[in-house]
C-alpha positions in Angstrom: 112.3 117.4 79.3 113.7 113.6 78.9 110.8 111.2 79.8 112.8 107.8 81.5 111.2 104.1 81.5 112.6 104.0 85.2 110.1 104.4 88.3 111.1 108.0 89.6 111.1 108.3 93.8 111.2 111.7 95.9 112.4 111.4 99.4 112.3 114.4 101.7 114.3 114.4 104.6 117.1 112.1 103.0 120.4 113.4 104.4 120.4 111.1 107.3 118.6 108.2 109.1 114.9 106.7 108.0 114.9 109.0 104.7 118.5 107.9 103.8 117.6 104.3 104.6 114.4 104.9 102.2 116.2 106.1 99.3 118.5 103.7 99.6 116.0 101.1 100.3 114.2 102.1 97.0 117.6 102.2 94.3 117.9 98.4 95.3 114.0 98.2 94.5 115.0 100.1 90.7 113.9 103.3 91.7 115.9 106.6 90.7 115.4 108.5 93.6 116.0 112.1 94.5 116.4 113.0 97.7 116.1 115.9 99.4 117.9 118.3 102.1 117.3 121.6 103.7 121.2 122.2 103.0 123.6 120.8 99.9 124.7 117.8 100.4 126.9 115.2 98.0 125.2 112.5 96.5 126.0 108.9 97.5 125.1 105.6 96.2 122.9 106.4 93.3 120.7 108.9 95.0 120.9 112.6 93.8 120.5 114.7 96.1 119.1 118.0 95.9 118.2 121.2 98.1 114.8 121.4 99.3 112.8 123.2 101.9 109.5 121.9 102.6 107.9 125.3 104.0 108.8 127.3 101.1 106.3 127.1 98.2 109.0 127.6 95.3 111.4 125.4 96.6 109.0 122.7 96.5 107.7 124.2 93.2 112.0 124.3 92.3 112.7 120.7 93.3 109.3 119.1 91.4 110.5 121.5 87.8 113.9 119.7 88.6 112.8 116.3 88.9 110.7 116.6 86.1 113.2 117.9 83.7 115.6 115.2 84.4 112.8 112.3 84.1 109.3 113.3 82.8 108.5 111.4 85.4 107.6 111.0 89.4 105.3 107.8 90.4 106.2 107.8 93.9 106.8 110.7 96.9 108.2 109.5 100.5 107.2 112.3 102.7 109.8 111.9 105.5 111.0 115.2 106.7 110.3 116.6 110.2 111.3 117.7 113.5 110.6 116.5 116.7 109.3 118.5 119.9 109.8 116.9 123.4 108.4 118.6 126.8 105.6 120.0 128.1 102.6 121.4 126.5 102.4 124.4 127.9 106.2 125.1 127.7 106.4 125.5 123.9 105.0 129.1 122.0 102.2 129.4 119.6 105.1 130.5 117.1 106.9 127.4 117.6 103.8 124.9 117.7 103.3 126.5 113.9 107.0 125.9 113.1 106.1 122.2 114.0 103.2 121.8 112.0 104.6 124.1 109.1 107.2 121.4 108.5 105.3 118.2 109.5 102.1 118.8 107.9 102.1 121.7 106.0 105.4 120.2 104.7 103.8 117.2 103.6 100.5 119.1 102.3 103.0 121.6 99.6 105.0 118.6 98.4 101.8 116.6 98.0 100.0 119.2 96.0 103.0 119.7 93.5 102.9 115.9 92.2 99.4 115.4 92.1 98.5 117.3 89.1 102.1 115.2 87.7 100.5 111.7 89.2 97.3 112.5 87.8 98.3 113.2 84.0 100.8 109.9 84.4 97.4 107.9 85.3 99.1 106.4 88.5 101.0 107.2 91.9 102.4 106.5 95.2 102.4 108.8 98.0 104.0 107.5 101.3 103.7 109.9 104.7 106.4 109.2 107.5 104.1 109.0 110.7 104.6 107.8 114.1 103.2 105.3 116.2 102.7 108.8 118.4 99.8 109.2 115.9 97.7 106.5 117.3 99.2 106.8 120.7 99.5 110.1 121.7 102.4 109.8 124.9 103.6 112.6 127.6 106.0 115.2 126.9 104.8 115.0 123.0 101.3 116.7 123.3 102.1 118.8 119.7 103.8 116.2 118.0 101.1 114.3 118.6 99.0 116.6 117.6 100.8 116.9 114.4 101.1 112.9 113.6 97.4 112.7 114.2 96.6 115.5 112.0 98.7 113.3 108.9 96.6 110.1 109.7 93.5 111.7 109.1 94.8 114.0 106.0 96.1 110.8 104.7 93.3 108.6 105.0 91.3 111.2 103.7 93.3 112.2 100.3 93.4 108.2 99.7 90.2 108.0 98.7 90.3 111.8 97.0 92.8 110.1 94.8 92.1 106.4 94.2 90.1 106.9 91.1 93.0 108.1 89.6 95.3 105.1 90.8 96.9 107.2 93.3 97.3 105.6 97.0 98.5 107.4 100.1 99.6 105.2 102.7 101.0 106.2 106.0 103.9 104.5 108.1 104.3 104.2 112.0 107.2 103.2 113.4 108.3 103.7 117.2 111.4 104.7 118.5 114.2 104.4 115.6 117.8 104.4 116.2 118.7 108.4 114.7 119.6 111.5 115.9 115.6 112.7 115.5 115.3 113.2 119.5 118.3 115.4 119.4 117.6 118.1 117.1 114.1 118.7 118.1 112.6 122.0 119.0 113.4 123.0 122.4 110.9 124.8 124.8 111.5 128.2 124.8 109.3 128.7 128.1 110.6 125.9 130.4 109.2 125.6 133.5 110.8 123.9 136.5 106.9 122.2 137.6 108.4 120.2 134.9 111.8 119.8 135.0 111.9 116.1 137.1 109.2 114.2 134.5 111.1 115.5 131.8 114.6 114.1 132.9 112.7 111.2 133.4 111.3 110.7 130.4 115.0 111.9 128.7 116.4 109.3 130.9 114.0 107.2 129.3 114.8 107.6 126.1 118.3 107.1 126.9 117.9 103.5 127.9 115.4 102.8 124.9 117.5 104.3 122.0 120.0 101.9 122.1 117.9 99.0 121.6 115.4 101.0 118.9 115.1 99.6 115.3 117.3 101.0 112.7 116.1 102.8 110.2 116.4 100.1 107.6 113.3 98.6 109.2 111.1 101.3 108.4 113.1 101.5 105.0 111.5 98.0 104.4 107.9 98.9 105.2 107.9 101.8 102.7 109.3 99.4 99.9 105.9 97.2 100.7 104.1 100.3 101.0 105.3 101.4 97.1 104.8 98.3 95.8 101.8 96.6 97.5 99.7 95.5 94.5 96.7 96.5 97.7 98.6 99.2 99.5 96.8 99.2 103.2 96.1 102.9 104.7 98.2 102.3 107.5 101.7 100.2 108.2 103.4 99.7 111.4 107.3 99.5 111.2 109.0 97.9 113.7 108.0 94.7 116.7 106.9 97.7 119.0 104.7 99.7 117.2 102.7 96.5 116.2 102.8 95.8 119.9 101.3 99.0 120.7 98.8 99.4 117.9 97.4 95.8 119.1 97.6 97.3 122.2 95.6 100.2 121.8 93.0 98.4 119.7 92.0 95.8 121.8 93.5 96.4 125.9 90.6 97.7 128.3 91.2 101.5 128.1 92.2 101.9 132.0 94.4 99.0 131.6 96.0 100.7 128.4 96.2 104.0 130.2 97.8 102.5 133.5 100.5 100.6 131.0 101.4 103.8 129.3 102.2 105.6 132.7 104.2 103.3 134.1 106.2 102.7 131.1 106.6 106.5 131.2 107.3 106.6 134.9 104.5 108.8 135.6 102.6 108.0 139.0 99.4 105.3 138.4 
């Protein structure tokens, strides 16, 4: 096993859009960085890349033996991948609810728990959860996803202070809507129903218009650099103008006022 001087970075979720802006993001900071992908993929500009699932306990345990043969080393882990689930509640299975969370949470929980024990023994650590500003705000059409992002800020916030007396932080990032292909290659409903089938165009339409004019990924990029090297790393960070908007929002609005805001901007009758 070599052992390098060199701050070592994991990034799930790296093949494209925020976690390919993150690894990138933290080789200009001096990180090496792996990233990771369900599916080979070539490295490019100083990040290796390297074949990971997040719901399979030795592929996790594969990826962590590989890291740490190459560098002795990991001080900081970017849990970024996830999938996305857009429509009604009650249109989506059990089976694929758990397919969400397997990859969203439990996703996060394996690679978490295989650096630890590695963060522990090196006496310091980072560990930096891709959240949503869905996980302060829960919105229509997103009632699991939700579900799942809220589930991360609590774990989070939680293992923060499980770990801090070993100099390990956990900090969690919320963006809003991001410029990706994240809203395309979500999980589909496998029960549709037509009571449905208006809101939901609307709400596609929606996202249509917004897209467009979303941040890039570079901008949450940016906010996990701060996150990794905060000398006071803060529990929570917004990414982006709008999630700060709505987080403000949400903390200090009248709660009818707040409620009424988010139907109309969702073009759901007031």
């Amino acid at each position: 096993m070599k052992t390098s001087s060199q701050r070592t970075a994991i990034v799930t979720g790296a093949s494209s859009g925020i976690g390919q802006a993150t690894a990138q993001a933290l080789v200009r900071a001096g990180y090496r960085v792996f990233g990771t992908s369900r599916k080979a993929g070539a490295s490019a500009t100083q990040v290796s890349m390297l074949t990971c699932d997040v719901t399979d306990d030795e592929s996790v345990s594969a990826l962590v033996r590989t890291v740490l043969e190459q560098t002795g080393r990991i001080d900081l882990l970017v849990n970024n991948a996830g999938i996305g689930m857009l429509g009604g509640a009650e249109e989506f299975s059990i089976p694929q609810v758990k397919a969400l969370f397997d990859v969203n949470l439990f996703g996060v929980i394996r690679m978490t728990n295989a650096v630890l024990p590695l963060m522990r023994q090196g006496g310091q650590g980072r560990i930096i959860n891709i959240g949503s500003i869905l996980g302060v705000v829960p919105a229509p059409y997103s009632a699991h996803y939700s579900a799942v992002k809220h589930a991360l800020e609590g774990y989070s916030e939680s293992l923060d202070h499980e770990v801090r007396a070993f100099a390990i932080r956990v900090s969690v990032i919320e963006p809003a809507f991001v410029r990706t292909v994240f809203d395309q290659n979500g999980i589909e409903p496998d029960s549709p129903l037509t009571e449905y089938d208006q809101p939901r165009s609307g709400f596609r339409a929606l996202l249509g218009e917004v897209m467009p004019k979303a941040d890039l990924p570079d901008v949450v990029a940016a906010v996990v650099v701060k996150a990794a090297t905060d000398a006071r790393p803060q529990h929570r960070y917004t990414a982006g103008k709008a999630a700060r908007q709505i987080s403000l929002l949400r903390r200090f609005a009248p709660a009818g006022f707040f409620d009424t805001a988010l139907r109309k901007q969702f073009r759901l009758p007031v």
